[in-house]
C-alpha positions as CSV (number, residue, x, y, z in Angstrom):
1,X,-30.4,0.8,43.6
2,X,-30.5,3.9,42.0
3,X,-27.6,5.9,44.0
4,X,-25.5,3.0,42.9
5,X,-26.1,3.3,39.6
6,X,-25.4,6.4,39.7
7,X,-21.9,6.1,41.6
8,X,-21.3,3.4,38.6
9,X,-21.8,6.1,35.8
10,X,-18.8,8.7,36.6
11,X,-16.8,5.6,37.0
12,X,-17.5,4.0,33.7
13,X,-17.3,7.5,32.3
14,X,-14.0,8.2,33.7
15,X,-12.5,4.3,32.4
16,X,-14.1,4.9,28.9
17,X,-12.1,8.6,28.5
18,X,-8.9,6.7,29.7
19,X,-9.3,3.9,27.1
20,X,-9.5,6.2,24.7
21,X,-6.7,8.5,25.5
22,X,-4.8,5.4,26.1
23,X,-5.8,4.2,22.4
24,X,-5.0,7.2,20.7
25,X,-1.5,7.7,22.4
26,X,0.0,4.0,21.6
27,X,-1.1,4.6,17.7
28,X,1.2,5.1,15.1
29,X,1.9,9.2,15.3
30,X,1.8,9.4,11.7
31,X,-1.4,7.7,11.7
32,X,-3.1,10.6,14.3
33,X,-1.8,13.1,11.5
34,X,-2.0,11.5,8.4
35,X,-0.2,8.5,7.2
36,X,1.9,8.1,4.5
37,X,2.0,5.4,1.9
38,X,4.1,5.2,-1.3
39,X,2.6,4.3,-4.5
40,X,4.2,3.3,-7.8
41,X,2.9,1.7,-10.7
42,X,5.5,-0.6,-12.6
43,X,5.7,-1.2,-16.5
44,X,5.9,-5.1,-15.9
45,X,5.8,-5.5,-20.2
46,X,7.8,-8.4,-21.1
47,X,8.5,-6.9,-24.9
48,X,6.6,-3.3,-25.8
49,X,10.0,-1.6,-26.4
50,X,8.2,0.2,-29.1
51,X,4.8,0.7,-27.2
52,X,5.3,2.7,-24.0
53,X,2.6,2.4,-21.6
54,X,1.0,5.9,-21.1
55,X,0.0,6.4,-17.5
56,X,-1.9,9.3,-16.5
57,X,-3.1,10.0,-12.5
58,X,-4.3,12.6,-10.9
59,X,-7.0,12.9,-7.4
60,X,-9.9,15.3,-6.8
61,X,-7.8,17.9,-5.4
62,X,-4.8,17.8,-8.1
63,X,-3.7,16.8,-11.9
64,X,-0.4,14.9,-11.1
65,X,0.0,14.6,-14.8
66,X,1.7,11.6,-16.7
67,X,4.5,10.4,-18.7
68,X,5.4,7.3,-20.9
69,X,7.1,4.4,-19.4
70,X,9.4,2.1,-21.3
71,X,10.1,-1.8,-19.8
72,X,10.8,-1.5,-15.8
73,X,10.1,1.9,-15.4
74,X,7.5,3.3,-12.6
75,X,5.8,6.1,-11.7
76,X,5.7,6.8,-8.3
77,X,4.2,9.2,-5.8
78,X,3.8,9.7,-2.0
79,X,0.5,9.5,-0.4
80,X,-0.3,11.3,2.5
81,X,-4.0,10.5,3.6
82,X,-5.5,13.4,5.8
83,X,-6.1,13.0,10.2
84,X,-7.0,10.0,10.7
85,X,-7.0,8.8,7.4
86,X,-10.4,10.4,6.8
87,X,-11.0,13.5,4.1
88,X,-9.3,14.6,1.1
89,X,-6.4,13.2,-0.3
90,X,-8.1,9.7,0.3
91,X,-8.1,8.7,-3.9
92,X,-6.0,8.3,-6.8
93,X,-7.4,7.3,-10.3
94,X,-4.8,6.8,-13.1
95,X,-5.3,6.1,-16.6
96,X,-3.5,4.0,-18.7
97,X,-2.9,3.6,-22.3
98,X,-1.0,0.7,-24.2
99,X,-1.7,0.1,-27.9
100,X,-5.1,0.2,-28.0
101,X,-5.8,-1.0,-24.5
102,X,-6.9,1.9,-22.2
103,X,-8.1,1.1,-18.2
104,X,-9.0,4.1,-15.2
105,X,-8.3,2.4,-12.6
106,X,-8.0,3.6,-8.5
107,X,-3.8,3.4,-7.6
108,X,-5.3,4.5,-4.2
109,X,-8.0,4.5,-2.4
110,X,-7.5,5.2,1.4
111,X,-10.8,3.0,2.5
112,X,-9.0,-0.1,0.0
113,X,-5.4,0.3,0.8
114,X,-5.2,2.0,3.9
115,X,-5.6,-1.8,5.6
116,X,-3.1,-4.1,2.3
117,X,-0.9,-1.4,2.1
118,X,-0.3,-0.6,6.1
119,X,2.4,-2.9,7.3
120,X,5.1,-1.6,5.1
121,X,3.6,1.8,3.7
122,X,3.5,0.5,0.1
123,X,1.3,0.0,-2.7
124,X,2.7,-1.3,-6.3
125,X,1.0,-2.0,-8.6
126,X,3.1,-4.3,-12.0
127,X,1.3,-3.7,-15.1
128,X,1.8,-6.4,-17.5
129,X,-0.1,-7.8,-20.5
130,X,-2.7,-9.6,-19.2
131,X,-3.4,-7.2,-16.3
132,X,-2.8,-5.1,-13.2
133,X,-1.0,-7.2,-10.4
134,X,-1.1,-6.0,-6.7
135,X,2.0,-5.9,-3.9
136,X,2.5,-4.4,-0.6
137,X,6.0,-5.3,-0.6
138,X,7.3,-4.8,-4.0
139,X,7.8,-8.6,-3.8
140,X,4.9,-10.4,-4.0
141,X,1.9,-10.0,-6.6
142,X,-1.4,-11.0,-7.0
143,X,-3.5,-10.0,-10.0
144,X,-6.1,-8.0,-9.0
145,X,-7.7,-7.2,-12.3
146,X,-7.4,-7.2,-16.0
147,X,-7.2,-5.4,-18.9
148,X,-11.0,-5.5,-20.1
């Protein structure tokens, strides 16, 4: 019983290096190096024409610095997470300011998004009054949170 056992072992050994190969090959390439997502975050204000929304982001690794957005506008960025979607460049934390509402919030967070954001590469996120809505289409939001 033992020698077959044995026998059995370079054979299971051999099938479970395959698999993987196999697994790794059929993958997304951009996904073995890094994948990458595009991010924006929408003024969604019905009537702050006067108040911009002040949005400030940056990640560990770098400021990306800010601006003020009127009605409709966005600030966007692309994402690139690291191999395998693992290490550095995984998070992006942006503030934002609108009269005397302020909320840090994560715009991206590779072990959050990298699953709701995959099937078109998008995160959005509409900004409105009484919160922060969530899309990974541009097309359809949820709210995810609110202002307080």
């Amino acid at each position: 019983m033992k020698l077959k056992a044995c026998a059995f072992f370079p054979f299971f050994l051999s099938l479970l290096t395959f698999t993987i190969l196999f697994m790794v090959t059929i993958r997304e390439p951009d996904t073995l190096y890094g994948t990458k997502y595009d991010v924006r975050v929408v003024n969604g204000f019905t009537n702050n024409s006067s108040l911009p929304l002040v949005i400030w982001c940056a990640s560990p690794e770098n400021d990306m610095g800010g601006r003020a957005l009127q009605e409709g506008d966005d600030y966007s960025w692309s994402q690139t997470t690291n191999f395998l979607g693992v290490g550095g460049n995984s998070r992006v934390f942006c503030t934002l300011k609108w009269d005397e509402r302020r909320k840090k919030f994560d715009a991206f967070d590779v072990s959050r998004d990298s699953h709701r954001c995959s099937v078109f590469k998008m995160c959005v996120w509409l900004v409105k009054e009484d919160g922060f809505y969530f899309s990974n289409d541009g097309l359809l939001f949820h709210k995810d949170f609110s202002w307080t």
